[in-house]
CHARMM internal coordinates of N, CA and C (Angstrom, degrees):
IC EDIT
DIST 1 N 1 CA 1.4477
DIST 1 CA 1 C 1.5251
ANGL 1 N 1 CA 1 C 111.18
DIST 1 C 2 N 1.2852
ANGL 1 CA 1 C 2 N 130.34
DIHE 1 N 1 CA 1 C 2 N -38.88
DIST 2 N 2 CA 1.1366
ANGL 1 C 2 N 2 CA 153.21
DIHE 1 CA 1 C 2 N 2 CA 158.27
DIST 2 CA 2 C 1.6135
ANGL 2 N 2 CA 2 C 110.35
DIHE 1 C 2 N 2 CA 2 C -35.11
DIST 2 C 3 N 1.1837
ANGL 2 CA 2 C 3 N 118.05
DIHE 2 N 2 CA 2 C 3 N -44.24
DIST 3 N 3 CA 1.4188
ANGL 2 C 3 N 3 CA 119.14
DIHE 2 CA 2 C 3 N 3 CA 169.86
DIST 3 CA 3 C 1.5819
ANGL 3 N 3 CA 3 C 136.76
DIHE 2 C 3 N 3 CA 3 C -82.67
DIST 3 C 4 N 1.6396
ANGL 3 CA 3 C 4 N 103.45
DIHE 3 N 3 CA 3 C 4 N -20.61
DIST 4 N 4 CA 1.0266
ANGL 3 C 4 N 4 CA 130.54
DIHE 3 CA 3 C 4 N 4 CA 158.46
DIST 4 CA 4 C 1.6202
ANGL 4 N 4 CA 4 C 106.53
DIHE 3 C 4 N 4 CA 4 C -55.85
DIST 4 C 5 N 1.3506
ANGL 4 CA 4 C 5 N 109.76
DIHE 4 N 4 CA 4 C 5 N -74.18
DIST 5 N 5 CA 1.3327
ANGL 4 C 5 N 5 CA 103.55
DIHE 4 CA 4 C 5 N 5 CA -151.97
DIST 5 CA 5 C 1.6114
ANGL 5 N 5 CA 5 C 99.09
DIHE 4 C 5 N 5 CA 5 C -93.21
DIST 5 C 6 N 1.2072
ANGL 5 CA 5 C 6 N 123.65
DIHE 5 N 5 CA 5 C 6 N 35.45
DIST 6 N 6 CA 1.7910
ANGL 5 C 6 N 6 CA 119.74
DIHE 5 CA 5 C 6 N 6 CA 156.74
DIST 6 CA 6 C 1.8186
ANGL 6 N 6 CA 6 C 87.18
DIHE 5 C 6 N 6 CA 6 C -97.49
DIST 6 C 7 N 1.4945
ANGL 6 CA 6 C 7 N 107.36
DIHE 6 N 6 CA 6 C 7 N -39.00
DIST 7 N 7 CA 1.3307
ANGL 6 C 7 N 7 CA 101.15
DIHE 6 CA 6 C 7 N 7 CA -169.45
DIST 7 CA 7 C 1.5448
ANGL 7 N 7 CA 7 C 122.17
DIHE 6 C 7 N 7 CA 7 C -47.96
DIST 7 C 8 N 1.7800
ANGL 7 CA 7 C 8 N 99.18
DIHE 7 N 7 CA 7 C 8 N -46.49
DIST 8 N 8 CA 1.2942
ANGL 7 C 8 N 8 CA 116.70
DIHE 7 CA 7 C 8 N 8 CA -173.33
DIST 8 CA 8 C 1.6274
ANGL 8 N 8 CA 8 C 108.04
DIHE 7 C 8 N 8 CA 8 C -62.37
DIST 8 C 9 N 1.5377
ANGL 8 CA 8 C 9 N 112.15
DIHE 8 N 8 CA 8 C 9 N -53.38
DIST 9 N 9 CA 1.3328
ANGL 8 C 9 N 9 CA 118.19
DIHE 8 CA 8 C 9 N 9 CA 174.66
DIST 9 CA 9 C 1.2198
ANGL 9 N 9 CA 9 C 121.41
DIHE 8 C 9 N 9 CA 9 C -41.97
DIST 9 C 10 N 1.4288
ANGL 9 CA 9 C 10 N 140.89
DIHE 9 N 9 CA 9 C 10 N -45.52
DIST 10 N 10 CA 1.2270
ANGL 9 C 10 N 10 CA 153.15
DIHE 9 CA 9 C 10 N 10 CA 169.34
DIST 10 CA 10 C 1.1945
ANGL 10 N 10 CA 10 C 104.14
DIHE 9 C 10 N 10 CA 10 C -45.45
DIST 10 C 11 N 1.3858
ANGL 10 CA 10 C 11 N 114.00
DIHE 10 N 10 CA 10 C 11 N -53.26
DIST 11 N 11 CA 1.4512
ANGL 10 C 11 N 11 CA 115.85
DIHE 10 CA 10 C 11 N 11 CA -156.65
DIST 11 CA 11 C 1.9471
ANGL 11 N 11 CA 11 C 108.34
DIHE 10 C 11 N 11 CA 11 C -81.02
DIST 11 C 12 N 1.3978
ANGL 11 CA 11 C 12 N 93.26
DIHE 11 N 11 CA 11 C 12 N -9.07
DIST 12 N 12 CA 1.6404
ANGL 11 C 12 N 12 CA 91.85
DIHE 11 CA 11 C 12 N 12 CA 175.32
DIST 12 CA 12 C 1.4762
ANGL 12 N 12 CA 12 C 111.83
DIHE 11 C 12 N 12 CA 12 C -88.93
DIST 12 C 13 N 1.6228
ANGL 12 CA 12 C 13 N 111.57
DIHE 12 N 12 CA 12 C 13 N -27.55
DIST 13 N 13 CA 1.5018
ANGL 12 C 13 N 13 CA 108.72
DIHE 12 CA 12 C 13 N 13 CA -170.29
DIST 13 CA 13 C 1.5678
ANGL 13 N 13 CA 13 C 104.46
DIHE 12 C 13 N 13 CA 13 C -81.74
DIST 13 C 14 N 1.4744
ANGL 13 CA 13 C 14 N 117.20
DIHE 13 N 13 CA 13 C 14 N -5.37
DIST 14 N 14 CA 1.4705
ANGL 13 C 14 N 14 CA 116.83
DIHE 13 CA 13 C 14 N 14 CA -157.08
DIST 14 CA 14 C 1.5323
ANGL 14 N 14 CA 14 C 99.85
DIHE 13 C 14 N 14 CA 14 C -97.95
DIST 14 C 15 N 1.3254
ANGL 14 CA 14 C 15 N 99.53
DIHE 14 N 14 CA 14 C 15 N -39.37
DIST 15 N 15 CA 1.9578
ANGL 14 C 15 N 15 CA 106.65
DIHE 14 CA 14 C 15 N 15 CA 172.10
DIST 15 CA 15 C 1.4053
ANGL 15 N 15 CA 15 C 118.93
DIHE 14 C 15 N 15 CA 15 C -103.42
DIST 15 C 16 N 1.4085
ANGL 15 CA 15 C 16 N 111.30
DIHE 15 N 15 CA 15 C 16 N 35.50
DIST 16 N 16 CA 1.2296
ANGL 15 C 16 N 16 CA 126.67
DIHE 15 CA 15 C 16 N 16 CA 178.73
DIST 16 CA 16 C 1.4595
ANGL 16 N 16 CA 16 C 116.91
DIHE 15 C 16 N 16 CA 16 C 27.26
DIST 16 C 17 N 1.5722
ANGL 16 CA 16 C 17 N 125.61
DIHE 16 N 16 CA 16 C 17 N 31.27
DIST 17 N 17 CA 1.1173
ANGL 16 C 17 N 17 CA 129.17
DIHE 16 CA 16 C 17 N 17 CA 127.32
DIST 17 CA 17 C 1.4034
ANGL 17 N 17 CA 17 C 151.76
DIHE 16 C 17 N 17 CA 17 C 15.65
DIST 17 C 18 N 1.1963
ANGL 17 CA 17 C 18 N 108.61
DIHE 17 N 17 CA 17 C 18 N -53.15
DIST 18 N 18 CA 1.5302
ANGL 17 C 18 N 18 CA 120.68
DIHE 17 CA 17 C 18 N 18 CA -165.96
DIST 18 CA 18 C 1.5385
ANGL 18 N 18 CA 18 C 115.21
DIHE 17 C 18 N 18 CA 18 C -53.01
DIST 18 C 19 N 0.9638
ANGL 18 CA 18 C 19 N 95.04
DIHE 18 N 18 CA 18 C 19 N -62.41
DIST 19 N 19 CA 1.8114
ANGL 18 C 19 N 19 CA 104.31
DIHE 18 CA 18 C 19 N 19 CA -168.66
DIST 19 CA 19 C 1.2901
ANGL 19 N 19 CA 19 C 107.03
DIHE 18 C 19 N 19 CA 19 C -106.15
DIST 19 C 20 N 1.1750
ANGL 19 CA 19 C 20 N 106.76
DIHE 19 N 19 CA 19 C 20 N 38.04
DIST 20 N 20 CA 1.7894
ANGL 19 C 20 N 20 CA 117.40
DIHE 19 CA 19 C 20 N 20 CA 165.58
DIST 20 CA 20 C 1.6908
ANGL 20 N 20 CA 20 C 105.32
DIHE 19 C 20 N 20 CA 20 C -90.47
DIST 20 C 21 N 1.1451
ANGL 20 CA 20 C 21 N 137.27
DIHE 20 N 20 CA 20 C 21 N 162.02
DIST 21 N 21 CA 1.7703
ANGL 20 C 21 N 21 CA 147.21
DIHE 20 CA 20 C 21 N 21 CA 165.31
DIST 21 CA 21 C 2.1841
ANGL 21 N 21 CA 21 C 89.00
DIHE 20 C 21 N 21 CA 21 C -54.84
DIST 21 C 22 N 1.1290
ANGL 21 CA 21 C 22 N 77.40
DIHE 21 N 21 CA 21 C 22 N 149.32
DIST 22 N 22 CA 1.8899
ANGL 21 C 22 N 22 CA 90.54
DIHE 21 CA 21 C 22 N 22 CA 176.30
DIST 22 CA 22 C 1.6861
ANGL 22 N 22 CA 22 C 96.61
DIHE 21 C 22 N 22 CA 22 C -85.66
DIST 22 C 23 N 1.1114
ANGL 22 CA 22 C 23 N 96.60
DIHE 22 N 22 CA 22 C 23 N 148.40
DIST 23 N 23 CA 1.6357
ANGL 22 C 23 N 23 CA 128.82
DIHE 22 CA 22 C 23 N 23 CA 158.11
DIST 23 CA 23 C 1.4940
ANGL 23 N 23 CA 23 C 129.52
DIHE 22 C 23 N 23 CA 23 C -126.79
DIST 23 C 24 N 1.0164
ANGL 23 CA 23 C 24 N 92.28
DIHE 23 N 23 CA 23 C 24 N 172.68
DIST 24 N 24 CA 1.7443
ANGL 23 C 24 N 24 CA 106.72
DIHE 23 CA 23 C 24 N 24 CA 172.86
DIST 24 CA 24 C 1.6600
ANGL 24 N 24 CA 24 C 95.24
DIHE 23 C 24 N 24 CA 24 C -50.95
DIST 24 C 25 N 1.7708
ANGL 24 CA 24 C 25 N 97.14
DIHE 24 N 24 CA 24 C 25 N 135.28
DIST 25 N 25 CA 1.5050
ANGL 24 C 25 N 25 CA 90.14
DIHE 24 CA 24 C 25 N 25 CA 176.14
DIST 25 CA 25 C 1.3673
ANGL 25 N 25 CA 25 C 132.53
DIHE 24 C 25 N 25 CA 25 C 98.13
DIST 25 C 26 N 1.3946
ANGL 25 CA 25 C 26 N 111.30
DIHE 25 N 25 CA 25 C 26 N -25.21
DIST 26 N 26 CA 1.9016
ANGL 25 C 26 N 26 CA 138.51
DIHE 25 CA 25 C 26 N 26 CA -152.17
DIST 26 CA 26 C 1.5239
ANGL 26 N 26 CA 26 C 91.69
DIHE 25 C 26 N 26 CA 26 C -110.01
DIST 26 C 27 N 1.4522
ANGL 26 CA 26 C 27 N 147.28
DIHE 26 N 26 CA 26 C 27 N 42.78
DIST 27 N 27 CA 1.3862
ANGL 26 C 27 N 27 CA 138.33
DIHE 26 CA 26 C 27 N 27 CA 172.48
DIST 27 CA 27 C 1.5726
ANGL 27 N 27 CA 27 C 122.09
DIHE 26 C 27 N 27 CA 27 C -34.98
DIST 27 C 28 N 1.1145
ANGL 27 CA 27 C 28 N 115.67
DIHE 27 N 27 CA 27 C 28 N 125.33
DIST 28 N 28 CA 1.6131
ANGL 27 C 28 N 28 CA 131.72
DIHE 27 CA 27 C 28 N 28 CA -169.24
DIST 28 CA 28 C 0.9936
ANGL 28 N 28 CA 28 C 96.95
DIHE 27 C 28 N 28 CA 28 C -79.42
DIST 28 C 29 N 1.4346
ANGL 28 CA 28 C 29 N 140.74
DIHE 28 N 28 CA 28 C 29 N 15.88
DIST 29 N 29 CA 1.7452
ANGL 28 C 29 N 29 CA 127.30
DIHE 28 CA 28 C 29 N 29 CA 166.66
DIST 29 CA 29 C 1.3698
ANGL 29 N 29 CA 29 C 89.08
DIHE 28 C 29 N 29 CA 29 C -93.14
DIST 29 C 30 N 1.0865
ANGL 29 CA 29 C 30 N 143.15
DIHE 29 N 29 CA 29 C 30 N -58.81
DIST 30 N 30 CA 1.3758
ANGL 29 C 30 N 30 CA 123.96
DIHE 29 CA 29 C 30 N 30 CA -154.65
DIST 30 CA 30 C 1.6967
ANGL 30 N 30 CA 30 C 124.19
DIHE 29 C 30 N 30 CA 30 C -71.61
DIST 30 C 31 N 1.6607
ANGL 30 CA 30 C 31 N 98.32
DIHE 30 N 30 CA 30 C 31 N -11.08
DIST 31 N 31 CA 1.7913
ANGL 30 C 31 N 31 CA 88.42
DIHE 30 CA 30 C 31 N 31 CA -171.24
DIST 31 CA 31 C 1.5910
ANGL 31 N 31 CA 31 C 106.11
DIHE 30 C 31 N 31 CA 31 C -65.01
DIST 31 C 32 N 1.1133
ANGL 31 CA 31 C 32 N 130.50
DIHE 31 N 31 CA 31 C 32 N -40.54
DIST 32 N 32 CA 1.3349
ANGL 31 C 32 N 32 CA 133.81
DIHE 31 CA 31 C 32 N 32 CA 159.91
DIST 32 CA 32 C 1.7142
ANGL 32 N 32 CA 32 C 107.91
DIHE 31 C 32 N 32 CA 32 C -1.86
DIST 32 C 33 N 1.3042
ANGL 32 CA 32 C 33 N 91.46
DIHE 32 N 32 CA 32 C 33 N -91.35
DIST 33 N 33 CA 1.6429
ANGL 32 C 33 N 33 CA 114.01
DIHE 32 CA 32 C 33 N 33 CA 170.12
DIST 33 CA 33 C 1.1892
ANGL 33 N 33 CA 33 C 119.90
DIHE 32 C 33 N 33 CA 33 C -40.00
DIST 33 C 34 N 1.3038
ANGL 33 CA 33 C 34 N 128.63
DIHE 33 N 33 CA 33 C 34 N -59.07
DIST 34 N 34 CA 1.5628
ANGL 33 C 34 N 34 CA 130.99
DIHE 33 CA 33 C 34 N 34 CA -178.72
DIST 34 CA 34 C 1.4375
ANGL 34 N 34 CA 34 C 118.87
DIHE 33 C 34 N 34 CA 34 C -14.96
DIST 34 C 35 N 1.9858
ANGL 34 CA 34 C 35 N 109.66
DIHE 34 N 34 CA 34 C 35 N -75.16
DIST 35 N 35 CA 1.3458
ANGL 34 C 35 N 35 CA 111.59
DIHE 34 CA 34 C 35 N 35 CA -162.66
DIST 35 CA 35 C 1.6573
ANGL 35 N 35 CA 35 C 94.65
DIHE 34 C 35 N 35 CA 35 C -68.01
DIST 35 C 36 N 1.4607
ANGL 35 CA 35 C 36 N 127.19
DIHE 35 N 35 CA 35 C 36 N -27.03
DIST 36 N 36 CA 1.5567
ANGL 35 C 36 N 36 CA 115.34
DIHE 35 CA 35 C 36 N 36 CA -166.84
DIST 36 CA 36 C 1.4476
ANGL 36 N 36 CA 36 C 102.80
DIHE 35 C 36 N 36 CA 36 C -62.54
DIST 36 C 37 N 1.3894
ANGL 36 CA 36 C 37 N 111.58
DIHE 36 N 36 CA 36 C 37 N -74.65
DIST 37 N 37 CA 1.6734
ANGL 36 C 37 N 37 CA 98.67
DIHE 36 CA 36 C 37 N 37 CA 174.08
DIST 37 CA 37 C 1.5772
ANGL 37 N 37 CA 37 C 125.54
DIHE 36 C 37 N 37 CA 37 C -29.23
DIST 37 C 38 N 0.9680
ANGL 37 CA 37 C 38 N 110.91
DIHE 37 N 37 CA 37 C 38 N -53.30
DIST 38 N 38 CA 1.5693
ANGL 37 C 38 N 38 CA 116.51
DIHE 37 CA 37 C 38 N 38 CA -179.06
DIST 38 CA 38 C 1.4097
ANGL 38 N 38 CA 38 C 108.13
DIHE 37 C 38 N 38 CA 38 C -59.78
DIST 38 C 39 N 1.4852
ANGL 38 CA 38 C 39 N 132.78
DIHE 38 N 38 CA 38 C 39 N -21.56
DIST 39 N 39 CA 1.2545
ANGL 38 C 39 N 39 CA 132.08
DIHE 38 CA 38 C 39 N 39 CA 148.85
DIST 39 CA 39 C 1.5719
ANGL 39 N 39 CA 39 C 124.05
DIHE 38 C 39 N 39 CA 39 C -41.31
DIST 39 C 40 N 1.5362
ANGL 39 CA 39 C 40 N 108.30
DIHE 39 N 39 CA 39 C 40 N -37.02
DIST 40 N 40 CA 1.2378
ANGL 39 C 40 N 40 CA 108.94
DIHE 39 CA 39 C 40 N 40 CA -164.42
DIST 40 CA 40 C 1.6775
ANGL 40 N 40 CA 40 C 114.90
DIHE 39 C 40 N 40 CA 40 C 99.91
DIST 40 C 41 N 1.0390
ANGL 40 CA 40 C 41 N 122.70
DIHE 40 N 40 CA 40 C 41 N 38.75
DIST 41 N 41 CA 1.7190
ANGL 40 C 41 N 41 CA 149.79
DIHE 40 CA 40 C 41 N 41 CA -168.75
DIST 41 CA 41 C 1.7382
ANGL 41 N 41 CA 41 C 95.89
DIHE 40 C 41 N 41 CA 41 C -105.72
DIST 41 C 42 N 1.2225
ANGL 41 CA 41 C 42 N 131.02
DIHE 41 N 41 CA 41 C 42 N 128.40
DIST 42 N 42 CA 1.5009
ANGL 41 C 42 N 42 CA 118.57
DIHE 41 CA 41 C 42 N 42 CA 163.14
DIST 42 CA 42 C 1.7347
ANGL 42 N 42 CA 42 C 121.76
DIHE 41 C 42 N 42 CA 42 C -69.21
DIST 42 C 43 N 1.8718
ANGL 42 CA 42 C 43 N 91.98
DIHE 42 N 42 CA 42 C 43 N 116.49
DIST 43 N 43 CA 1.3807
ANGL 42 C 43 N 43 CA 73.55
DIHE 42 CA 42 C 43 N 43 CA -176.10
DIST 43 CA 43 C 1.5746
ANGL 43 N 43 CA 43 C 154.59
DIHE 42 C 43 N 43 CA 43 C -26.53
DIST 43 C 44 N 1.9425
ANGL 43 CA 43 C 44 N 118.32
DIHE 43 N 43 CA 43 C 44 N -61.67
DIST 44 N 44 CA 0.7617
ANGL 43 C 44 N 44 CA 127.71
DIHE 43 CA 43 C 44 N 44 CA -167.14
DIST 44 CA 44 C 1.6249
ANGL 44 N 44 CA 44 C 98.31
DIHE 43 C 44 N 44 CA 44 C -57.76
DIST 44 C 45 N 1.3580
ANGL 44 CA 44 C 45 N 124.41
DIHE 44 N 44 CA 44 C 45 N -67.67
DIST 45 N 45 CA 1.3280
ANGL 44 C 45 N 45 CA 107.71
DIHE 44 CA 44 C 45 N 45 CA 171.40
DIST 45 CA 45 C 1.4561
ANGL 45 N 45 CA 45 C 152.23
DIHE 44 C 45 N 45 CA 45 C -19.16
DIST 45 C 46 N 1.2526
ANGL 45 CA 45 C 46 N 105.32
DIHE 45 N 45 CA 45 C 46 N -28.80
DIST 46 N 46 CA 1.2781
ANGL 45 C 46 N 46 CA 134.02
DIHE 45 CA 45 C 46 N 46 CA 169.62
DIST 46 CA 46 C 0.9211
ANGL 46 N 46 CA 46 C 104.25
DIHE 45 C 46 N 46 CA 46 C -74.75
DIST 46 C 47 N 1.4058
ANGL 46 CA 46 C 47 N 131.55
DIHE 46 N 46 CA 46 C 47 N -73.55
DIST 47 N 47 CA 1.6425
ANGL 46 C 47 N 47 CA 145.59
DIHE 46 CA 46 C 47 N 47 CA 173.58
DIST 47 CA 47 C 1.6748
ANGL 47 N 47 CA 47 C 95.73
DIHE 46 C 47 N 47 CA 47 C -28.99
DIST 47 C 48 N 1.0778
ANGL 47 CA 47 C 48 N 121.48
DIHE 47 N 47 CA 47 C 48 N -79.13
DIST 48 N 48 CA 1.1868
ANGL 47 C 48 N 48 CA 122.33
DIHE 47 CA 47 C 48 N 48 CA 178.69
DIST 48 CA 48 C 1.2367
ANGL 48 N 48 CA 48 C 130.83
DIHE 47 C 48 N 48 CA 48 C -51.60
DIST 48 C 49 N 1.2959
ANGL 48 CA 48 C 49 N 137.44
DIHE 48 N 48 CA 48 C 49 N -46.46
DIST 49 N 49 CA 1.3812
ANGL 48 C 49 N 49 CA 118.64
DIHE 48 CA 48 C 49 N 49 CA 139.98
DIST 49 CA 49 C 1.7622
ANGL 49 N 49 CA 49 C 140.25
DIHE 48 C 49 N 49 CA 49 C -29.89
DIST 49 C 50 N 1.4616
ANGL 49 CA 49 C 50 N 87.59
DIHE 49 N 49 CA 49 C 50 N -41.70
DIST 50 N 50 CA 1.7438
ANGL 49 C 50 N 50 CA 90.82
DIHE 49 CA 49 C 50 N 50 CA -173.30
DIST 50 CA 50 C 1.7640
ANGL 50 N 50 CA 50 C 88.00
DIHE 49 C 50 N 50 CA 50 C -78.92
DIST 50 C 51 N 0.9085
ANGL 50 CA 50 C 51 N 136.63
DIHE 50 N 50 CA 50 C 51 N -24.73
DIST 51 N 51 CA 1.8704
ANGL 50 C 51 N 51 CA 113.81
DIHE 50 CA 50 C 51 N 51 CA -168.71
DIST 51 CA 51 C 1.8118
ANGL 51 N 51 CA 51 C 86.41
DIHE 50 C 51 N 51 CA 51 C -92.54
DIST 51 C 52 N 1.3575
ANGL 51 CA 51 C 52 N 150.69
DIHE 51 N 51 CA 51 C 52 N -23.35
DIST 52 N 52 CA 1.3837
ANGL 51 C 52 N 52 CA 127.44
DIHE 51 CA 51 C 52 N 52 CA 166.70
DIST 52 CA 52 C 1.2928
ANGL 52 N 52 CA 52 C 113.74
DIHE 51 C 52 N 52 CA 52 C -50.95
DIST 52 C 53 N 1.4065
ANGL 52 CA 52 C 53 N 104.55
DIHE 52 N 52 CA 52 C 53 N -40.27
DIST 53 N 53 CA 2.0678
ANGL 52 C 53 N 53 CA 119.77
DIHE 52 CA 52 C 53 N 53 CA -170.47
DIST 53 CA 53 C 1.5870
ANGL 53 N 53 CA 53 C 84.61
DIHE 52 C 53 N 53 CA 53 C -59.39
DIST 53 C 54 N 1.0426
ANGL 53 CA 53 C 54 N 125.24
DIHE 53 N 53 CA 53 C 54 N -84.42
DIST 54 N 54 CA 1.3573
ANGL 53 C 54 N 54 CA 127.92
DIHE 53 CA 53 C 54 N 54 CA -164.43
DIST 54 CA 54 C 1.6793
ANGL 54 N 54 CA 54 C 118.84
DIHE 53 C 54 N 54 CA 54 C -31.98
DIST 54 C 55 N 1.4795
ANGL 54 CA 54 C 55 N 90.19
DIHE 54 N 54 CA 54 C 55 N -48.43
DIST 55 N 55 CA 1.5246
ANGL 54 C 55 N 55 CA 106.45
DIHE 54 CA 54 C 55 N 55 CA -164.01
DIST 55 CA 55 C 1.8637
ANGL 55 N 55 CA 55 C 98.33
DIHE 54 C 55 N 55 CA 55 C -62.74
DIST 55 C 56 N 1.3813
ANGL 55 CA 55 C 56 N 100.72
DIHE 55 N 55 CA 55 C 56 N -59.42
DIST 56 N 56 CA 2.0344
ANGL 55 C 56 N 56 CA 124.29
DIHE 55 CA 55 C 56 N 56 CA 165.62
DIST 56 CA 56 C 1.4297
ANGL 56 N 56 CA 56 C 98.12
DIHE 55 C 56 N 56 CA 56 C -10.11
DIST 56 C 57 N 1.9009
ANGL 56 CA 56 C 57 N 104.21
DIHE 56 N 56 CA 56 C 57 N -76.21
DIST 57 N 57 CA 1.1703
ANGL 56 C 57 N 57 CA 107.94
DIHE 56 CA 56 C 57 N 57 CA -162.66
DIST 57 CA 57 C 2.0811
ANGL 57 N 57 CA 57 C 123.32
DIHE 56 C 57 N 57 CA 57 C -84.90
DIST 57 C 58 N 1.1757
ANGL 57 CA 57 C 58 N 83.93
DIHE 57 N 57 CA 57 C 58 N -2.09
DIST 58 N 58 CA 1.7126
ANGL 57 C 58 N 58 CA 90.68
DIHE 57 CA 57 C 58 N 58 CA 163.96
DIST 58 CA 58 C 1.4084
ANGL 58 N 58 CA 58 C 99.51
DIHE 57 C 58 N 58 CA 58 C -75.80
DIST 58 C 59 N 1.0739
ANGL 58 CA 58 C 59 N 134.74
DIHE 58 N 58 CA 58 C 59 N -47.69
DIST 59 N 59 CA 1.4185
ANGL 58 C 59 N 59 CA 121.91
DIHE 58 CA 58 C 59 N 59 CA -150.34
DIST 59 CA 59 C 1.4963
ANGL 59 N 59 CA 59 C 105.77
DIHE 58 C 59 N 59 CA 59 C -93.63
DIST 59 C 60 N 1.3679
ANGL 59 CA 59 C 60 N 116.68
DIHE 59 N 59 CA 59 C 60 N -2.33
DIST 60 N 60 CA 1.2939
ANGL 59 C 60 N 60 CA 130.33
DIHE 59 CA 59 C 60 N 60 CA -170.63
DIST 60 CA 60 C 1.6037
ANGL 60 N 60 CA 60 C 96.73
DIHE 59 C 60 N 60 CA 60 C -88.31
DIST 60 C 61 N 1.4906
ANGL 60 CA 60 C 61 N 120.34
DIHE 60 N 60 CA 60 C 61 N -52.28
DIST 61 N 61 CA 1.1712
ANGL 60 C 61 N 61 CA 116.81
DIHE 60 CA 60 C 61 N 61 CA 171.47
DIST 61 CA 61 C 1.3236
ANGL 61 N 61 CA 61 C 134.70
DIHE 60 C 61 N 61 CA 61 C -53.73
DIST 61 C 62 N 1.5932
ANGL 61 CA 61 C 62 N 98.50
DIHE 61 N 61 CA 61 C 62 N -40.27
DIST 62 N 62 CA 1.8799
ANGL 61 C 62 N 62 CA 115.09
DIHE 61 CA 61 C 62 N 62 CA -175.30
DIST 62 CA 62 C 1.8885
ANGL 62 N 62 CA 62 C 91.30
DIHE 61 C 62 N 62 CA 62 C -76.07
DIST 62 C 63 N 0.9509
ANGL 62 CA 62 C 63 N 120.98
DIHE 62 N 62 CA 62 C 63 N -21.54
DIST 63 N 63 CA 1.4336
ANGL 62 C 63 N 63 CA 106.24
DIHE 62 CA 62 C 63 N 63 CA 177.70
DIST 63 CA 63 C 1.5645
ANGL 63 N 63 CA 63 C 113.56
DIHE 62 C 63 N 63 CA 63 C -76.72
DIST 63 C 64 N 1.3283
ANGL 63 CA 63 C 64 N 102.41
DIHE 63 N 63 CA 63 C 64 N -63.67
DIST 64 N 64 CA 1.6818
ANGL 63 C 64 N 64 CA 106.65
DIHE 63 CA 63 C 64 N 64 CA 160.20
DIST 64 CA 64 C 1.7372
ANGL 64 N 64 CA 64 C 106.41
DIHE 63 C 64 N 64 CA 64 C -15.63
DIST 64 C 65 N 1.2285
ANGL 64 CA 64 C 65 N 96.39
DIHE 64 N 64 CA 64 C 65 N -75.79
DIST 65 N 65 CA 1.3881
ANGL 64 C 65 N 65 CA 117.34
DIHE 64 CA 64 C 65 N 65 CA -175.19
DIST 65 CA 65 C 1.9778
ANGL 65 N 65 CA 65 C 120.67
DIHE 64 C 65 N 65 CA 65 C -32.49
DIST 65 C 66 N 0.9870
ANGL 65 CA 65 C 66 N 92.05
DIHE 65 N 65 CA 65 C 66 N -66.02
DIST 66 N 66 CA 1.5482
ANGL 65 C 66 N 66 CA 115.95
DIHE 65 CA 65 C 66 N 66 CA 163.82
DIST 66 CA 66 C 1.7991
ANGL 66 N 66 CA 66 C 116.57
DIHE 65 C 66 N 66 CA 66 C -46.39
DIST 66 C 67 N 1.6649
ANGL 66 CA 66 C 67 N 102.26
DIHE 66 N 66 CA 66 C 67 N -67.10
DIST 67 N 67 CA 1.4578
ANGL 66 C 67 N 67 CA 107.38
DIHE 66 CA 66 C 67 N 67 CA 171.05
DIST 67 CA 67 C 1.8202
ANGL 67 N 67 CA 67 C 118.12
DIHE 66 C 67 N 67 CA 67 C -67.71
DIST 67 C 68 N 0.7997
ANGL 67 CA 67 C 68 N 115.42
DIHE 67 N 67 CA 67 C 68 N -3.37
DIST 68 N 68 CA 1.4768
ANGL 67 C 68 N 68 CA 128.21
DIHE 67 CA 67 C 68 N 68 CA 156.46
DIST 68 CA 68 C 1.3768
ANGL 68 N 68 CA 68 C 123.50
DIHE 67 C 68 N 68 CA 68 C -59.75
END
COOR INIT
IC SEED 1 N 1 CA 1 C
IC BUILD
């Protein structure tokens, strides 16, 4: 998945992408990532951070969820 979405990321900063309306094709995991790389952030790191955030807050909910 990791390779996918450096792929995807690239491909948004390269066709200047980013802050265009989404389309077919345009996956909402990566805008996250976009401007960070384009900061100058190492990708994979990034990548990897943003799916812990995600992962963090899934489990934050299903717990909620559960202790409910």
């Amino acid at each position: 998945m990791r390779a996918l979405s450096l792929r995807l990321i690239w491909r948004a900063i390269e066709a200047h992408e980013w802050l265009q309306p989404l389309t077919i094709g345009k996956p909402l995991e990566v805008w996250p990532m976009v401007p960070l790389i384009g900061l100058g952030l190492p990708p994979l790191s990034t990548i990897r951070a943003q799916w812990h955030v995600l992962a963090g807050m899934l489990s934050a909910v299903l717990v909620y969820r559960v202790a409910r």
